[in-house]
C-alpha positions, 0 to 999 in steps of 0.5 A, spaced: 500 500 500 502 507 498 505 511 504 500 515 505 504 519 510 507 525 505 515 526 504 514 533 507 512 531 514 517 525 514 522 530 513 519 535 518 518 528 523 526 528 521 527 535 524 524 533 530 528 526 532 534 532 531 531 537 536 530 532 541 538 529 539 539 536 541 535 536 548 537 528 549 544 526 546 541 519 544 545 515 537 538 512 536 534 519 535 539 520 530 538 513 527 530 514 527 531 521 523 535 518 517 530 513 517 525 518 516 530 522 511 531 515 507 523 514 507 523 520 504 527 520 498 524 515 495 518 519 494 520 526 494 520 529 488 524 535 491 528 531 495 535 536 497 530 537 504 532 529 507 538 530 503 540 537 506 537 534 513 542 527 512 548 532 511 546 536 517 545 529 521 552 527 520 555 533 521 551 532 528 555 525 529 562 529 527 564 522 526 562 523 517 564 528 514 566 525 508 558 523 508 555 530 511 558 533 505 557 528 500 549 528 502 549 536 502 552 536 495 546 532 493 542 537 496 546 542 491 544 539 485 536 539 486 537 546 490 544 550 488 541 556 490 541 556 497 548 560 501 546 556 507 547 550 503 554 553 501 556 554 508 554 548 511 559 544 507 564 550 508 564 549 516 565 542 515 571 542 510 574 548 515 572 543 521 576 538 517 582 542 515 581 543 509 581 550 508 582 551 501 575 548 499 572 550 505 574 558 503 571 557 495 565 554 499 564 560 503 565 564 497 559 560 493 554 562 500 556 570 499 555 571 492 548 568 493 547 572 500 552 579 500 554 581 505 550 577 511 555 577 516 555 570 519 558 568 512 563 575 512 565 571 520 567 565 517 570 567 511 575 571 516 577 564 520 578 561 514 582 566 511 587 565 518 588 558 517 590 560 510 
């Protein structure tokens, strides 16, 4: 039988399980919300939300960053507009020293969205390590 549960509020459902991840640090919480985000992606003709989700989730685990950013690069694909995209996987990169590629990242969110003050920040603690 078809899911009758939409894609939006399994991806909403997500967002929830990684709040209570953020009140109450349980690996499981997590696991639940990828499910939701897996579910998602099969019927989601929109789907660079449970992808950008995925990639947040494992950012969140600090134990995937090559996942993280491959899941948010996924997202760029359906969704290349969005600065805030741009800057997440920059904020990994630099997170995993690789500052070259977490500058050109950061670069990408400020062209979509000049002058927004937490990009021009981290452009400037990426500039330091280079």
């Amino acid at each position: 039988e078809q899911d009758r549960i939409r894609p939006v509020d399994r991806t909403n459902l997500a967002l929830a399980y990684m709040d209570e991840y953020i009140r109450r640090p349980d690996p499981d919480i997590l696991e639940k919300a990828l499910k939701q985000c897996d579910i998602a992606l099969k019927t989601d003709n929109s789907p660079s939300i449970p992808y950008a989700i995925k990639g947040h989730i494992y950012n969140l685990q600090g134990v995937r960053p090559e996942d993280a950013i491959l899941e948010l690069k996924k997202a760029l694909i359906h969704e290349n507009r969005s600065p805030f995209l741009y800057n997440e996987i920059s904020g990994i990169y630099y997170k995993s020293g690789d500052y070259n590629r977490a500058l050109f990242f950061i670069d990408r969110a400020l062209a979509l969205f000049p002058g927004n003050k937490v990009f021009e920040k981290n452009k400037s603690l990426i500039a330091d390590k280079i």
